[in-house]
C-alpha positions in Angstrom: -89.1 28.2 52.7 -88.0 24.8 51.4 -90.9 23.3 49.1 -89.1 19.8 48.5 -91.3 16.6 48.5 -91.1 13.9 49.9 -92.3 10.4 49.5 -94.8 10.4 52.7 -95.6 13.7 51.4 -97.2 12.0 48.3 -99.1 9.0 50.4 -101.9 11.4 51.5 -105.2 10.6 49.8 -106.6 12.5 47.6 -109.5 15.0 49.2 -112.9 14.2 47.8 -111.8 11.3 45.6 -113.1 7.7 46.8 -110.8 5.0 47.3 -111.4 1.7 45.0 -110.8 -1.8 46.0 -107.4 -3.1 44.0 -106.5 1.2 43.3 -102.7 1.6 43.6 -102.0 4.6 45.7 -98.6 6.1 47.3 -100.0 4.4 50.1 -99.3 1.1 48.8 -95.8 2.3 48.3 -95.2 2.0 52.3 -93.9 -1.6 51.8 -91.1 -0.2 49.9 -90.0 2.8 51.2 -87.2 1.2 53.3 -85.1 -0.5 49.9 -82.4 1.4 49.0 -81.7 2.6 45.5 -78.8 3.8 44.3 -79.2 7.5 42.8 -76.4 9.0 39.8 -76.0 12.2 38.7 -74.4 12.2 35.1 -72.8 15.7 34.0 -72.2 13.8 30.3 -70.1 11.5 29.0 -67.3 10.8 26.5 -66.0 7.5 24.9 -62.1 7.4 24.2 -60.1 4.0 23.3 -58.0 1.9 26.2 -55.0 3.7 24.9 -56.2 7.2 25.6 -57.5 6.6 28.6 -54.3 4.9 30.3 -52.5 8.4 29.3 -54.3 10.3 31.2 -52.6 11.6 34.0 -53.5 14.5 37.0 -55.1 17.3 35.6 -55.9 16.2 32.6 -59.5 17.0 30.6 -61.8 15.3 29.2 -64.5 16.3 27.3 -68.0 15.7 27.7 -71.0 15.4 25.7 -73.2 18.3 27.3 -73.1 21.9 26.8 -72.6 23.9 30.0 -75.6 25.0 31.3 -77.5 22.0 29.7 -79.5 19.4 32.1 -78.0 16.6 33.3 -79.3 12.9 33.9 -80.7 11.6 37.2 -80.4 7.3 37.0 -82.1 5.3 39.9 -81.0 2.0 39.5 -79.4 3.1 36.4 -82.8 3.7 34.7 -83.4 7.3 33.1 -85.7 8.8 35.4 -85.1 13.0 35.3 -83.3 15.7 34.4 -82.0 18.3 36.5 -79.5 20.9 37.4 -76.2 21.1 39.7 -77.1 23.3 42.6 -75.0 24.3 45.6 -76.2 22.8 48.7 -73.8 24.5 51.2 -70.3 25.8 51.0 -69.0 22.2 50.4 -71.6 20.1 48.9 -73.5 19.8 45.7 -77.0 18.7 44.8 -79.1 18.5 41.9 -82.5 20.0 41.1 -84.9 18.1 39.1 -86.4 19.9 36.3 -88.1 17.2 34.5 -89.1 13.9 34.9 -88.7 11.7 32.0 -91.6 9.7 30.9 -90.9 6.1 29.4 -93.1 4.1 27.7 -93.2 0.6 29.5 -95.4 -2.5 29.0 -97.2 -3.5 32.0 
């Protein structure tokens, strides 16, 4: 059984709690839910000079900053928001699992 969320999964009320005038609730979020965000998956990175990089050639390697096994960064608009996991979707595709979501501190 697939237990993935979704966002209209989250914009049901909350059973028993009363709503308050001016309350922000995944229901608001309706307005938005059509704007497209663009969604990366980093493995890790590496920096190397100009020099380096313009020899690289087919199958060459280049090493990254994570371990393997170790989580890898999920960027929505190229903001930090998770970590996660490479999973096999099908036979030809990959995915990623999120494992954590990243908490940032941000003024309001």
């Amino acid at each position: 059984m697939d237990e993935r969320l979704g966002l209209s999964d989250l914009a049901e009320p909350l059973s028993g709690v009363p709503e308050l005038p001016n309350t922000k609730t995944a229901r608001n979020l309706e307005a938005v839910y059509d704007i497209p965000v663009t969604v990366s998956a980093v493995l890790g990175k590496s920096t190397m000079q100009v020099s380096q990089l313009l020899k690289l050639g087919r199958g060459a390697v280049v090493e990254l900053d994570r371990k393997l096994g170790e989580a890898i960064d999920i960027y929505v608009n190229n903001r930090l928001v998770a970590r996660g996991e490479v999973v096999m979707v099908d036979d030809s595709r990959l995915g990623v699992t999120m494992t954590e979501i990243v908490k940032t501190d941000r003024a309001l």
